[in-house]
BAVOFI-398012 format. One record per residue: residue in one letter; x, z, y of N, C-alpha, C in turn. Coordinates in steps of 0.05 Angstrom, whole numbers, padded with zeros to 5 digits. Each point is the difference from the previous one (the first is absolute). Layout:
% residues N
a, X, Z, Y, X, Z, Y, X, Z, Y
...
This chain:
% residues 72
x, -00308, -00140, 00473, 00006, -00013, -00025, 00011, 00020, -00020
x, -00016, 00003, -00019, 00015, 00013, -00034, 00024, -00001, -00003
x, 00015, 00017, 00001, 00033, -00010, -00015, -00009, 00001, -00029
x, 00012, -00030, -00009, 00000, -00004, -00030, 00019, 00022, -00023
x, -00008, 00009, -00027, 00019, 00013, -00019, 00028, -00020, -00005
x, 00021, 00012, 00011, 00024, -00015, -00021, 00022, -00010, 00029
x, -00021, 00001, 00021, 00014, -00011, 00024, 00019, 00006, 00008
x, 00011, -00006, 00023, 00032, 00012, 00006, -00019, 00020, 00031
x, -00019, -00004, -00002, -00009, 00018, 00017, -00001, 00032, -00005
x, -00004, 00008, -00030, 00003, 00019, -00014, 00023, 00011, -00005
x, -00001, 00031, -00007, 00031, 00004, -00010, 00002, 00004, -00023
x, 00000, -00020, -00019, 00012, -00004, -00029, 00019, -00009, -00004
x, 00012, 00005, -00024, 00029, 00000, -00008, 00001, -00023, -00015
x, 00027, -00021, 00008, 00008, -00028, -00017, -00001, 00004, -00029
x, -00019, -00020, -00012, 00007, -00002, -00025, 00026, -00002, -00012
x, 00008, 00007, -00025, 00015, 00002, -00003, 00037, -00007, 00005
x, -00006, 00020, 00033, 00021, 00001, 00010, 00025, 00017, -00018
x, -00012, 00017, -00005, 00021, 00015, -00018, 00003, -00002, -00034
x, 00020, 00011, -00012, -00003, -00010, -00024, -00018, 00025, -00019
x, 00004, 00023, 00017, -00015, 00021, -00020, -00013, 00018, 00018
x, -00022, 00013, -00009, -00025, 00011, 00010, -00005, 00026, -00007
x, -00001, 00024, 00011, -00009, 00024, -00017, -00023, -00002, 00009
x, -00019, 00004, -00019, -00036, 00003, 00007, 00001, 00028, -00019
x, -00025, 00009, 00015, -00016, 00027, -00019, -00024, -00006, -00016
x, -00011, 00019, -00003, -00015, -00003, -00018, -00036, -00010, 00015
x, 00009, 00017, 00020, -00028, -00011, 00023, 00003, -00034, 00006
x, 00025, -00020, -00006, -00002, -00024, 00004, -00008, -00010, -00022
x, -00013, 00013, -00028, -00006, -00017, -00016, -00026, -00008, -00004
x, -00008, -00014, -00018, 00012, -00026, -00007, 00018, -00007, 00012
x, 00028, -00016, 00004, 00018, -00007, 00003, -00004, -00031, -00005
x, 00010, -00008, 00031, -00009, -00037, -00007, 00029, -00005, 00024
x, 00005, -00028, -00009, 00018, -00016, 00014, -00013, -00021, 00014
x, 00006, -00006, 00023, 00002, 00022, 00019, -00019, 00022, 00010
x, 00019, 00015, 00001, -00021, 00029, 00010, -00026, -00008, 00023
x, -00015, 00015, -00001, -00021, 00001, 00019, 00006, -00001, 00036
x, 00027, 00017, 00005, 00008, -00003, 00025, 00029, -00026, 00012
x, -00010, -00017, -00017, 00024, -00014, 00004, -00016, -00021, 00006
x, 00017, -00021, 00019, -00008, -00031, 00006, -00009, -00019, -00029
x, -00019, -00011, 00004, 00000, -00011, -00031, 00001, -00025, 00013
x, 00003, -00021, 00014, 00001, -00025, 00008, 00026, -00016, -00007
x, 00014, 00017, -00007, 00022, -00014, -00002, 00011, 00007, -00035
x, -00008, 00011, -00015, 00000, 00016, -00015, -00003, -00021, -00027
x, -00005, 00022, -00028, -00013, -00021, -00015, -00027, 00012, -00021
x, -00017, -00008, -00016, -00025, 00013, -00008, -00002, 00016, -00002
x, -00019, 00029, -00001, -00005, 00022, -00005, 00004, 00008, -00033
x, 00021, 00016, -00005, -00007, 00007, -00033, 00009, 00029, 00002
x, -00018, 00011, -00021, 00005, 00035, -00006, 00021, -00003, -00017
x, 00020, 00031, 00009, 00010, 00010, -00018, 00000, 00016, -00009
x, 00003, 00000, -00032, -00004, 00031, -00017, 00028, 00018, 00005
x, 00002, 00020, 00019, 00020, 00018, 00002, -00009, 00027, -00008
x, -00029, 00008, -00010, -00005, 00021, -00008, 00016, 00018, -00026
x, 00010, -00022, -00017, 00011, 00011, -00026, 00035, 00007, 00005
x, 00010, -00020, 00012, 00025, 00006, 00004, 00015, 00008, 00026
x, -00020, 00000, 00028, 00009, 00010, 00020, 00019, -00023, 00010
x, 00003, -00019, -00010, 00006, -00027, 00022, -00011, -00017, -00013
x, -00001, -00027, 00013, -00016, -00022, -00003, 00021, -00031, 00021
x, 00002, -00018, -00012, 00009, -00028, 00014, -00018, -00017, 00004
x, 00012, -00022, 00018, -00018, -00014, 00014, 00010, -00012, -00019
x, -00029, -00030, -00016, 00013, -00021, -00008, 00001, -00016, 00014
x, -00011, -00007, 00022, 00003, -00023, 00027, 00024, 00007, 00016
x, 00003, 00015, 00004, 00023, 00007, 00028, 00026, 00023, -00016
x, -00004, 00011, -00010, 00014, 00021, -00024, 00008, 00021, 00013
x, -00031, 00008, 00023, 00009, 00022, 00020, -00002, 00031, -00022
x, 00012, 00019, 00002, -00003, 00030, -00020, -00012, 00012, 00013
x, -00017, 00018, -00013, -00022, 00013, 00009, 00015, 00029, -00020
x, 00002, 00022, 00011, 00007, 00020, -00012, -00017, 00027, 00008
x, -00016, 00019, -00014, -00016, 00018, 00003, 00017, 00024, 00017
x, -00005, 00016, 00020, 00011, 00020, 00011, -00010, 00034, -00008
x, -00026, -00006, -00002, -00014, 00024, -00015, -00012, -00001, -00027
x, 00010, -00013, -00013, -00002, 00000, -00030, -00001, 00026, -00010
x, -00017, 00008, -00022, 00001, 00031, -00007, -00011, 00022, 00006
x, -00003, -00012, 00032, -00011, 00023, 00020, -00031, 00009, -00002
């Protein structure tokens, strides 16, 4: 049997378990929730623009997304 994407069979990280996030630049596009996170419990997919200012908020969950290699 397939293990399904999103499962607890997988090792992905709880949606927004934490309140802030450093992502790089290889995670962008930048979406809530991220690609490696449980999305079942979660709430819609939406991008954020963190390209201009190097952080970005959730408006569903108000998780921070803050750039680590900005510049680089």
């Amino acid at each position: 049997m397939a293990v399904k994407a999103g499962t607890i069979d997988q090792n992905l990280i709880p949606a927004n378990a934490q309140n802030k996030y450093a992502v790089r630049s290889r995670d962008l596009p930048l979406s809530c929730p991220m690609p490696g996170m449980y999305l079942w419990n979660s709430h819609p997919k939406v991008y954020l623009p963190i390209e201009a200012t190097g952080e970005a908020k959730c408006p569903y969950c108000g998780a921070q997304y803050q750039m680590t290699d900005a510049g680089e």
